[in-house]
C-alpha angles and dihedrals in degrees: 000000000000124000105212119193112224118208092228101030106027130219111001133143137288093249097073096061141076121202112234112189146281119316103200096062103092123220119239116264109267125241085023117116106244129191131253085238084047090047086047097050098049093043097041120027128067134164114241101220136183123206134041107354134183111223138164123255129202119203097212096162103044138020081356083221112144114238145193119238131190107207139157100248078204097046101020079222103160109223096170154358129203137173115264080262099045131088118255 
């Protein structure tokens, strides 16, 4: 079971979050006209990597704020946590 350190509430279980996706995959501009190849791209395709990876945490069970987490996807070793505004 993994312990993840959330940046409001501090060290709590697994079980009271949600994953929520990769962070590192950026959204396309608003209000810009995208292609269909572009939409496709940022819906469907995603890069399986091992190693460190920045993804997205919901705490559902607790304060409900959206973080940012740094984990071995190989390991599931947690480096790091942030706030959605924060660097990683």
């Amino acid at each position: 079971m993994l312990e993840i350190n959330c940046p409001y509430c501090g060290k709590r279980s697994q079980n009271e979050f949600s994953y929520g996706g990769d962070a590192s995959v950026k959204r396309p501009e608003l209000g810009k006209e995208v292609s269909d190849k572009e939409w496709d791209e940022f819906i469907y395709f995603r890069k399986n990597i091992k190693g460190k990876h920045s993804e997205f945490w919901h705490h559902i069970a607790g304060c409900r704020q959206w973080f940012k987490v740094l984990r071995s996807t190989s390991t599931h070793e947690i480096f790091k946590t942030a706030k959605i505004e924060e660097e990683l």
